[in-house]
C-alpha positions, 0 to 999 in steps of 0.5 A, spaced: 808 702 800 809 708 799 806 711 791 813 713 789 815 706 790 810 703 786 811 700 778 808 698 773 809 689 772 810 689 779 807 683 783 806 683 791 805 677 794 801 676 801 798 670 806 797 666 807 790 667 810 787 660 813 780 661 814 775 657 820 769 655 819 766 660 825 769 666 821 765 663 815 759 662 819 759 669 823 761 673 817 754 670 813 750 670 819 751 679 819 753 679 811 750 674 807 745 669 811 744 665 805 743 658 808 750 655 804 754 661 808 751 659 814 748 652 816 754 647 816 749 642 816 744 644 810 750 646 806 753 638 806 746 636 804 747 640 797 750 642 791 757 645 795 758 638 799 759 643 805 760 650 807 763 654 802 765 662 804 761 668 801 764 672 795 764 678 799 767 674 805 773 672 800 773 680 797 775 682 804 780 677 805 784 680 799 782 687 801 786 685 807 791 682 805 792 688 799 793 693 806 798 689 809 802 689 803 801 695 800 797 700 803 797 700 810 803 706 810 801 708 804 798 715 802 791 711 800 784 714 802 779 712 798 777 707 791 773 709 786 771 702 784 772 696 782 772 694 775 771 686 776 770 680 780 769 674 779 767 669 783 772 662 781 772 657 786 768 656 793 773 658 799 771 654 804 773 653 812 780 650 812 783 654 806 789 658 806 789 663 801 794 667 798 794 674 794 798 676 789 796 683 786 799 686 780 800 693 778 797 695 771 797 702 771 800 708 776 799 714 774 799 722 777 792 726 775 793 731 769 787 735 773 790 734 780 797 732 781 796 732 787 792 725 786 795 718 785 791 712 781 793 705 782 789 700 777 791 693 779 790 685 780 789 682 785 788 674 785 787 671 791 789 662 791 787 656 795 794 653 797 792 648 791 793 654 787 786 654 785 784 662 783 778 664 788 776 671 787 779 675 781 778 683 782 780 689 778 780 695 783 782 701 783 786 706 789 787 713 790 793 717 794 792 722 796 800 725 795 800 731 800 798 727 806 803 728 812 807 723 814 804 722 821 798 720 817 800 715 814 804 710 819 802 704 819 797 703 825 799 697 830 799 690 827 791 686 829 789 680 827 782 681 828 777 677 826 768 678 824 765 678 830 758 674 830 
């Protein structure tokens, strides 16, 4: 989506993203080797009953699906921050998840008209409709980029490697 096309209230939806136990383990293994991440067999003996998905692994699910639906094609090229996360629910293999992302603030920079700033929600649910991660995040845009950056790239549907 383009920054223009952007309004405050609007909700986009995207997903569902299933997640497999291998992706679990591979993104634990290289991002977050804690063993409830990354031993199936350790985690069903404890406090989880099973694997369950690092907050950082279910981050990058909604920042996937948030380029899908609105920044891929979009003038966005950097973030200043996240103002929250909240870790609510495990996600654990077999979940689909579902984001929906609300626009809380858009506005131009006083000091450089040229920036956009979007501040929004995005609520990441299992198909029971429990929340999972809750972020506040900020995008910017950069309003002066050419058109042939901005194209969207060829669809993948890549998934962290081990």
């Amino acid at each position: 989506m383009k920054f223009d096309e952007l309004r405050v209230g609007q909700v986009v939806e995207a997903g569902p993203y299933r997640v497999t136990e291998d992706e679990v383990c591979a993104f634990a293994a290289v991002y977050d080797p804690q063993w409830f991440h990354a031993d199936p067999e350790a985690a069903a003996r404890v406090f989880f009953e099973g694997l369950i998905a690092s907050g950082w692994h279910t981050s990058a699910i909604a920042m996937r699906l948030a380029t899908e639906a609105v920044l891929k094609g979009a003038e966005s090229f950097a973030s200043p921050g996240v103002a929250y996360i909240k870790w609510r629910h495990p996600v654990r293999p077999g979940d689909e998840l579902s984001l929906k992302a609300t626009f809380l603030d858009i506005r131009r920079s006083r000091s450089q008209p040229s920036l956009g700033i979007l501040r929004w929600r995005w609520q990441l649910s299992n198909a029971t409709g429990a929340e999972v991660p809750d972020l506040e995040v900020t995008s910017l845009f950069d309003l002066e980029l050419p058109d042939s950056i901005t194209s969207p790239p060829p669809e993948t549907h890549a998934r962290v490697a081990p």
